[in-house]
Backbone as ProteinMPNN parsed JSONL, in Angstrom:
{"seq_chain_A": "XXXXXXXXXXXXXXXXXXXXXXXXXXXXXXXXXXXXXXXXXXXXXXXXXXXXXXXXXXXXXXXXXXXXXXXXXXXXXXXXXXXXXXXXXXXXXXXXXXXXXXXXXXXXXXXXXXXXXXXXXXXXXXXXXXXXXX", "coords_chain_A": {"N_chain_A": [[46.622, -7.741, -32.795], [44.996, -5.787, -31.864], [42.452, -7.206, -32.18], [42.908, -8.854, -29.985], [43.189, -7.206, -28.12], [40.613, -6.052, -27.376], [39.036, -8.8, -27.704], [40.009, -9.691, -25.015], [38.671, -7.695, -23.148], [35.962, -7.818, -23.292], [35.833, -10.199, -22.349], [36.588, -9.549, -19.547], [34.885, -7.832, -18.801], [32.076, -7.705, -16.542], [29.035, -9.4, -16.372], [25.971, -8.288, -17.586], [23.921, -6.867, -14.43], [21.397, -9.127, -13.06], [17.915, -8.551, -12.886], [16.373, -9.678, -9.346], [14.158, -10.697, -7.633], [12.609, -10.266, -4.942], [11.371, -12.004, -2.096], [8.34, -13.456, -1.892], [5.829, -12.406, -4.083], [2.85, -10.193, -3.677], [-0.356, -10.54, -4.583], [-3.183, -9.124, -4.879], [-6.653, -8.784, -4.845], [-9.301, -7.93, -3.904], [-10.969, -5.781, -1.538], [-10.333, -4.976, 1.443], [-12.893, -5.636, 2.266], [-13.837, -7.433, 0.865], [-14.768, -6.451, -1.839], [-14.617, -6.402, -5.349], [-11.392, -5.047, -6.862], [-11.169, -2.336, -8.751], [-10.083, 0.455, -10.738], [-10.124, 3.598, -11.361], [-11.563, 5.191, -14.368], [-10.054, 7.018, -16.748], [-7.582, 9.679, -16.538], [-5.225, 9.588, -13.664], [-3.799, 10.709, -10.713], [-1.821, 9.917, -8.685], [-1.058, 9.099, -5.402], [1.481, 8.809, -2.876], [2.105, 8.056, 0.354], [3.367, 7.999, 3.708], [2.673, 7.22, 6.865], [2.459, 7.799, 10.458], [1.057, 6.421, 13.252], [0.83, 6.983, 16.561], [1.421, 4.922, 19.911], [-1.712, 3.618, 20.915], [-3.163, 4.816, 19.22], [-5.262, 6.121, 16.576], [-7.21, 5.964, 13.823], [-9.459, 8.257, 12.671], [-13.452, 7.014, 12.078], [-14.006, 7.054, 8.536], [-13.955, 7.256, 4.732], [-12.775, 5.78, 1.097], [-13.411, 6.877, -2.17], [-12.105, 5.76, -4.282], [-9.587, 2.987, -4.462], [-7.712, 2.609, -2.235], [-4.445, 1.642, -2.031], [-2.652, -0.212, 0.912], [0.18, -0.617, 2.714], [1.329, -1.854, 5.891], [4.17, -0.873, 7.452], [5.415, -1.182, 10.372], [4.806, -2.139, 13.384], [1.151, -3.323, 14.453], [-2.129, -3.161, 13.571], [-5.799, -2.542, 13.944], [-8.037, -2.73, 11.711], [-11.508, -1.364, 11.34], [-14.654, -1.974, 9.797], [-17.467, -0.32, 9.892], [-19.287, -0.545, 8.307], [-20.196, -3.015, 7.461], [-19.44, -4.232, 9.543], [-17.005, -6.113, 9.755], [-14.012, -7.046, 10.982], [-10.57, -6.208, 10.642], [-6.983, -7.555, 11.587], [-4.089, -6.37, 10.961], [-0.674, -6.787, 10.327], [3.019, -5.596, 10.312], [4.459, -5.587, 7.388], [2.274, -6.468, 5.875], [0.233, -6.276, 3.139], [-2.683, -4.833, 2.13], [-5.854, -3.689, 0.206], [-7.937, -1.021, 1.366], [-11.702, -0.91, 2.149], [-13.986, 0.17, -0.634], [-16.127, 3.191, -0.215], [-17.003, 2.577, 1.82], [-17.568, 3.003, 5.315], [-14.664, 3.431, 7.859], [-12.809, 2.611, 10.315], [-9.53, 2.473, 12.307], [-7.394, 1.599, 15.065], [-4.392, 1.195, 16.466], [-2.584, -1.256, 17.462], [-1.15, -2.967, 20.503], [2.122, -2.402, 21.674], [3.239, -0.714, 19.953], [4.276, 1.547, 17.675], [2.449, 2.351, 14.714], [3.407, 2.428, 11.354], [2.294, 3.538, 8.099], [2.556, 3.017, 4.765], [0.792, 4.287, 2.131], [-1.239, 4.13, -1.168], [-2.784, 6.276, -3.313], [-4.652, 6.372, -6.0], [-6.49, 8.296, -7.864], [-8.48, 10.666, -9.748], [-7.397, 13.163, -10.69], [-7.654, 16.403, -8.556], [-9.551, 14.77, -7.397], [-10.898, 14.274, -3.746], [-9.152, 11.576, -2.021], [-9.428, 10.721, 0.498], [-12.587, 10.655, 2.804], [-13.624, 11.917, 5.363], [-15.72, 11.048, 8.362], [-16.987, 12.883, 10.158], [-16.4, 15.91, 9.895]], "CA_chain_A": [[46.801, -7.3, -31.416], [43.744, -4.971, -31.498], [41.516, -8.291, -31.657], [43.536, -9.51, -28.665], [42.524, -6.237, -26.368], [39.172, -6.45, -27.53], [38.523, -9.967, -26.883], [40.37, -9.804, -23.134], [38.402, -6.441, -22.449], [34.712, -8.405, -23.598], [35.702, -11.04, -21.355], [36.984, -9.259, -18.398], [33.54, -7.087, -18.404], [31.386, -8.244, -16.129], [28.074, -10.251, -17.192], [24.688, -7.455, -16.756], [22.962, -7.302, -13.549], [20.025, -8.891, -13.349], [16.915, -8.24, -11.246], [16.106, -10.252, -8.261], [12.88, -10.899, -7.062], [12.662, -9.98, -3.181], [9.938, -12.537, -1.658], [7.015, -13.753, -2.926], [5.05, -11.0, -4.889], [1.794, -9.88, -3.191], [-1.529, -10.296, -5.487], [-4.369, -8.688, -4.013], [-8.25, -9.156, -6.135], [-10.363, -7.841, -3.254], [-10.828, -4.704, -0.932], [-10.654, -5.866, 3.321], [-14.643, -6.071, 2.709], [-14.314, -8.347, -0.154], [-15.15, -5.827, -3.136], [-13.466, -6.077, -6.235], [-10.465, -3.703, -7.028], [-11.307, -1.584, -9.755], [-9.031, 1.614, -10.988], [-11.646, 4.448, -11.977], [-11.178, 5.458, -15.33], [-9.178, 8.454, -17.139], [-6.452, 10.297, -15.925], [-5.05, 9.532, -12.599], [-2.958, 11.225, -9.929], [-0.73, 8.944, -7.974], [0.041, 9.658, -4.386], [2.307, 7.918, -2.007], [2.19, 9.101, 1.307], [3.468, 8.045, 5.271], [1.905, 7.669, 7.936], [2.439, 6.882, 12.046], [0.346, 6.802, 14.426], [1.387, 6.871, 18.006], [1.192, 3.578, 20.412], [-2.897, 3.921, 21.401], [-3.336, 5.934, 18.172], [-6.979, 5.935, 16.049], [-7.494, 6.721, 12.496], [-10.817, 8.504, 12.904], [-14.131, 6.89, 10.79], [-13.377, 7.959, 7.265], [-14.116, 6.203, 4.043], [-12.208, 6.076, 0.294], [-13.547, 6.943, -2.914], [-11.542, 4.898, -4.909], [-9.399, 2.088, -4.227], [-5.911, 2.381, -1.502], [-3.3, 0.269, -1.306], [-1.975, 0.484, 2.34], [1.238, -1.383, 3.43], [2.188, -1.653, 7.056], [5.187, -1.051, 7.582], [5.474, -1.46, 11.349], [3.295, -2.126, 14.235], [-0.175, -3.979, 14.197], [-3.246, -2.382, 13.411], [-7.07, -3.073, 13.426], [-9.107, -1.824, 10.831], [-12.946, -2.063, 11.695], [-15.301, -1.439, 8.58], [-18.385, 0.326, 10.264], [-20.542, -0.615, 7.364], [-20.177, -4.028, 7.385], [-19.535, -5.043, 11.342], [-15.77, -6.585, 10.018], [-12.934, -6.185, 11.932], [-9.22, -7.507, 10.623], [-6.079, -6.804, 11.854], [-2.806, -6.34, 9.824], [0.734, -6.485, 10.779], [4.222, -5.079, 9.543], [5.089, -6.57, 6.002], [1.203, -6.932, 5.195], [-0.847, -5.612, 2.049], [-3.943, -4.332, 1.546], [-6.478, -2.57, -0.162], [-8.823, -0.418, 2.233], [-12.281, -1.146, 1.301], [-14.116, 1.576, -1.321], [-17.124, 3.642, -0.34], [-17.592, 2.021, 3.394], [-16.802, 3.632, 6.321], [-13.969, 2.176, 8.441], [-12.079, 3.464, 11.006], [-8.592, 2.065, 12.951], [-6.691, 1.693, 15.834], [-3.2, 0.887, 16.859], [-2.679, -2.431, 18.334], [0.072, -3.546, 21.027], [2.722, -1.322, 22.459], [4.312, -0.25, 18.894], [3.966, 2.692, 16.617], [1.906, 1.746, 13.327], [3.5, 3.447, 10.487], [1.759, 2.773, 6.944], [2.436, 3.348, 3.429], [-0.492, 4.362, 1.395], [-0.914, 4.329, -2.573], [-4.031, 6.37, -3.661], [-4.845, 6.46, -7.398], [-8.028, 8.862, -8.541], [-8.669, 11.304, -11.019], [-6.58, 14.733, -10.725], [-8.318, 17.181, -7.952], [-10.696, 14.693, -6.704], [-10.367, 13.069, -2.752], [-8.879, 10.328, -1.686], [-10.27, 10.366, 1.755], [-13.451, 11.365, 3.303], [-13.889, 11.912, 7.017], [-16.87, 10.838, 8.423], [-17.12, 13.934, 10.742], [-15.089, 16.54, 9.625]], "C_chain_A": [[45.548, -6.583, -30.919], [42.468, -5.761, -30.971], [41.363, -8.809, -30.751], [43.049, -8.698, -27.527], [41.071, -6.196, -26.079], [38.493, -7.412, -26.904], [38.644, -9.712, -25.4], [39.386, -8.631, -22.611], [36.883, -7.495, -22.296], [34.648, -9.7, -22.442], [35.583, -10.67, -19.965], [35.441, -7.959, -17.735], [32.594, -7.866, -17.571], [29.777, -8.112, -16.706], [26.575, -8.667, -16.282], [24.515, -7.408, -15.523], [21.63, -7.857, -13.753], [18.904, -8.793, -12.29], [16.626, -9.457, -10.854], [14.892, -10.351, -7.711], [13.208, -10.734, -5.39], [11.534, -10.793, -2.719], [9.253, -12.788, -2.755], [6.028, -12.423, -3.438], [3.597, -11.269, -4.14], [0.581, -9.598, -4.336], [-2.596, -10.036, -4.581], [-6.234, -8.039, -4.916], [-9.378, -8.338, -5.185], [-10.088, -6.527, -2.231], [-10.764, -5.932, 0.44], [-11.943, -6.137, 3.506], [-14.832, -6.853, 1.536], [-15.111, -7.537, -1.839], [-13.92, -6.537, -3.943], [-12.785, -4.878, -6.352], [-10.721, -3.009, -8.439], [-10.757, 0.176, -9.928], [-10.356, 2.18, -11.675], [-10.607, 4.864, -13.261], [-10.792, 7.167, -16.203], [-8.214, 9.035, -16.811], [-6.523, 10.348, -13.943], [-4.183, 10.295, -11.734], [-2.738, 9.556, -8.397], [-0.137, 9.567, -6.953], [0.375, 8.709, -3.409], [2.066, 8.69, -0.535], [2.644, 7.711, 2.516], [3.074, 7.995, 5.981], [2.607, 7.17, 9.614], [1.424, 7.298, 12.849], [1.035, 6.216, 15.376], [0.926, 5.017, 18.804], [-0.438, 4.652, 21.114], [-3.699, 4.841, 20.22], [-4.664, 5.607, 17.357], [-7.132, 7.088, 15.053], [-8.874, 6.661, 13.103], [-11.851, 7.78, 11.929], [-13.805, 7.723, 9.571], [-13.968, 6.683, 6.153], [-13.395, 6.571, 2.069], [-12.992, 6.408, -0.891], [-12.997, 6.291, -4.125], [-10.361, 4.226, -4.029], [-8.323, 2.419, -3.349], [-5.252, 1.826, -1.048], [-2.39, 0.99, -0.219], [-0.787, -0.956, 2.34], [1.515, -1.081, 5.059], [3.324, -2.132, 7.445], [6.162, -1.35, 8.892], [4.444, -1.153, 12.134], [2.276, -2.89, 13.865], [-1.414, -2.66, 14.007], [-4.573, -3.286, 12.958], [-7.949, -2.472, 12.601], [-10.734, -2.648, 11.226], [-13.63, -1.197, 10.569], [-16.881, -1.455, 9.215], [-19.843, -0.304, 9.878], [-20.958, -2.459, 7.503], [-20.096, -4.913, 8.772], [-17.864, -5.982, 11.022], [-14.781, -6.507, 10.19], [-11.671, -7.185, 11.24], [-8.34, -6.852, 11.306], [-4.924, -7.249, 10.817], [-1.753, -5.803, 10.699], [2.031, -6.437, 9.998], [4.429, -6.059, 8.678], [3.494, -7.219, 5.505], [0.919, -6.027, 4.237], [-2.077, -5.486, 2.448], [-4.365, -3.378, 0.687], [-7.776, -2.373, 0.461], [-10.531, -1.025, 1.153], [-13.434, 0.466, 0.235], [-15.552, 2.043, -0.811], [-17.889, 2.902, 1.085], [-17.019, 2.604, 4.132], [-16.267, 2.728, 7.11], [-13.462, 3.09, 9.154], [-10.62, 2.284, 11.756], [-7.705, 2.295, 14.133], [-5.634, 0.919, 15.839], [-3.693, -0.259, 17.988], [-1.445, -2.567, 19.191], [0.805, -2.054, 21.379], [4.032, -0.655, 21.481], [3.708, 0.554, 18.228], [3.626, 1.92, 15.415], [2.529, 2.486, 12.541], [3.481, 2.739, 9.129], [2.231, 3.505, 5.627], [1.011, 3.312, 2.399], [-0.198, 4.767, 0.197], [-1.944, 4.756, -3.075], [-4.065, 6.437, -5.545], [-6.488, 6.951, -7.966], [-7.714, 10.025, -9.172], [-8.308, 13.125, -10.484], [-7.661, 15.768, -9.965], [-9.185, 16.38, -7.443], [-10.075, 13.884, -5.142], [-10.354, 11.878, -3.04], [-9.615, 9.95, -0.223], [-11.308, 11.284, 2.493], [-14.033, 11.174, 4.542], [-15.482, 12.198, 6.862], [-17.69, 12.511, 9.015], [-16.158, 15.236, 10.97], [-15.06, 17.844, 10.947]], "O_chain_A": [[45.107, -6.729, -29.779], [41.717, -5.486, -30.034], [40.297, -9.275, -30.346], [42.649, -9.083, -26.428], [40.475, -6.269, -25.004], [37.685, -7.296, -25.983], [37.68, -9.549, -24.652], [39.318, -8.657, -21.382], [36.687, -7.951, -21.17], [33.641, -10.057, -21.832], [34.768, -11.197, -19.209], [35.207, -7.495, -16.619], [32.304, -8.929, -18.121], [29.32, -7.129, -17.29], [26.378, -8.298, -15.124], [25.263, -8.303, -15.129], [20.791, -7.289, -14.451], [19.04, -8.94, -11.076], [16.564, -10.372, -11.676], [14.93, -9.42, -6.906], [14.208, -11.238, -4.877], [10.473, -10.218, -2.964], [9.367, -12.548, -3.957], [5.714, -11.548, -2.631], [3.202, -12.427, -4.006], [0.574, -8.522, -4.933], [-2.829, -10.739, -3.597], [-6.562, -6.945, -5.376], [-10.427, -8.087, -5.779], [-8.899, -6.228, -2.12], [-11.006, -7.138, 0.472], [-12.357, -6.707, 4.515], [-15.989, -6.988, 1.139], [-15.812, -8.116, -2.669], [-12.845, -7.004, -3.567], [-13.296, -3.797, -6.06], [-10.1, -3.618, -9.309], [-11.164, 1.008, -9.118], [-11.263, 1.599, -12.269], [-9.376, 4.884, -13.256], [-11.417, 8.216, -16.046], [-7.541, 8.008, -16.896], [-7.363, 10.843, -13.191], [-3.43, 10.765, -12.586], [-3.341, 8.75, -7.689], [0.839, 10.311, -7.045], [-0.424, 7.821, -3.112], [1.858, 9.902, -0.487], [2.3, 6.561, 2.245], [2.768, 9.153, 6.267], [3.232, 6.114, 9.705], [1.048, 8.455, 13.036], [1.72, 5.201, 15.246], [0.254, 4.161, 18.229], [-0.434, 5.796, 21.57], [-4.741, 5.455, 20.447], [-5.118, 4.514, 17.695], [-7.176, 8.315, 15.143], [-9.413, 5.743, 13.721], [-11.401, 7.758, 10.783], [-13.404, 8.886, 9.618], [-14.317, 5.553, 6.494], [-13.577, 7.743, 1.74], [-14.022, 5.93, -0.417], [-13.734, 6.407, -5.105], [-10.093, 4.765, -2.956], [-7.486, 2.674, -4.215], [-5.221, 1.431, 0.117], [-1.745, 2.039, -0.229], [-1.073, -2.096, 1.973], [1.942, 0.036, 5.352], [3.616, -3.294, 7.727], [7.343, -1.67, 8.755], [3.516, -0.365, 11.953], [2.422, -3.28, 12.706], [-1.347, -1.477, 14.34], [-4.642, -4.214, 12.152], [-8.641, -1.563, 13.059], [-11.043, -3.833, 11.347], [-13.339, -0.018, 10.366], [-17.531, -2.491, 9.08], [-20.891, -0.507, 10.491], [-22.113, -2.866, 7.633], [-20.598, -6.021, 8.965], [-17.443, -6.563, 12.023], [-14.255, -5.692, 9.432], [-11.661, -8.416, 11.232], [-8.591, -5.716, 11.708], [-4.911, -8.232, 10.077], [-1.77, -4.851, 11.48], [2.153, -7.209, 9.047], [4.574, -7.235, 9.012], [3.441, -8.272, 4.869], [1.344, -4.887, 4.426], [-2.456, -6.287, 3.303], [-3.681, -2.415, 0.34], [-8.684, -3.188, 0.301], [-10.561, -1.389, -0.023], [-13.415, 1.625, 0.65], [-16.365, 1.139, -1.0], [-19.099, 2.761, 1.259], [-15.854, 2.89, 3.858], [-16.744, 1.612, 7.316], [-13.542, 4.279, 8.846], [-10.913, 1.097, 11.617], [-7.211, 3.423, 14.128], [-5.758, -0.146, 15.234], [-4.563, -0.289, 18.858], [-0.451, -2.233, 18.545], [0.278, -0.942, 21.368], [5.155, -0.273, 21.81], [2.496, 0.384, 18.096], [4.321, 0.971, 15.053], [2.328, 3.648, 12.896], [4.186, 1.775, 8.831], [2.203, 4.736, 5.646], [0.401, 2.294, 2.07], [0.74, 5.543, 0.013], [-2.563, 3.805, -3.553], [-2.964, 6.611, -6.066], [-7.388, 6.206, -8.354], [-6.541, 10.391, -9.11], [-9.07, 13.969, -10.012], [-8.622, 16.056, -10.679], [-9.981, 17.051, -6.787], [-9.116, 13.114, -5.167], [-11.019, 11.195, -3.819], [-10.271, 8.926, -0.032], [-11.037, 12.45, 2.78], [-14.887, 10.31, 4.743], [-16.193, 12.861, 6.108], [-18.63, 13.094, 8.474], [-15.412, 15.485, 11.918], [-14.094, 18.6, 11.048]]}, "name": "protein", "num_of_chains": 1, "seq": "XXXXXXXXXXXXXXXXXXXXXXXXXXXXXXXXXXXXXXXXXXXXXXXXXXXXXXXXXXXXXXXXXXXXXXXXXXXXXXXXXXXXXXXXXXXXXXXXXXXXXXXXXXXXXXXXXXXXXXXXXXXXXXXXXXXXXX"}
């Protein structure tokens, strides 16, 4: 009888979950100026951060020190890379990674709030971003 509750219980359990893939996975080899992505080496600090800017809104020139993966999460936006003269734009549900050690600056495109997810990764106490004109 014991074998009997056993079995019915083993059956009546439902089967794991398993994970799901959401979309196609985003691979990204190159900064928006065509560098390679390279993670600086040793101990990292990992920050996530938020952002919006307003409709008409303008990240000031600025430029990264190591590598940041930005997501936009709504709105359009143009990033213009100073150093280089190239301009892209990116819209909600895109990737990137900013490019490293060029100055770039951005504005809000269209009549929607930009608001971005940013992923910095560098070495405990040092910046992530450095304004051109502080």
């Amino acid at each position: 009888m014991r074998m009997l509750i056993l079995a019915a219980l083993t059956l009546a359990a439902p089967a794991a979950a398993q994970p799901v893939t959401l979309g196609t996975p985003v691979t990204i080899d190159a900064t928006l100026s065509g560098q390679p992505v390279r993670a600086p080496s040793g101990d990292l600090r990992v920050t996530i951060t938020q952002t919006q800017l307003p409709v008409g809104g303008k990240l000031a020139a600025h430029k990264h020190p190591y590598p940041r993966v930005v997501q936009v999460l709504a709105g359009r936006l143009e990033v213009r890379n100073l150093d280089t003269g190239q301009t892209r734009q990116a819209k909600a549900g895109d990737w990137m990674v900013d490019a490293v050690d060029q100055w770039h600056e951005a504005v809000v495109v269209g009549d929607e709030p930009v608001r971005l997810m940013t992923i910095d990764q560098a070495p405990p106490g040092q910046p992530v971003t450095i304004m051109r004109n502080p």
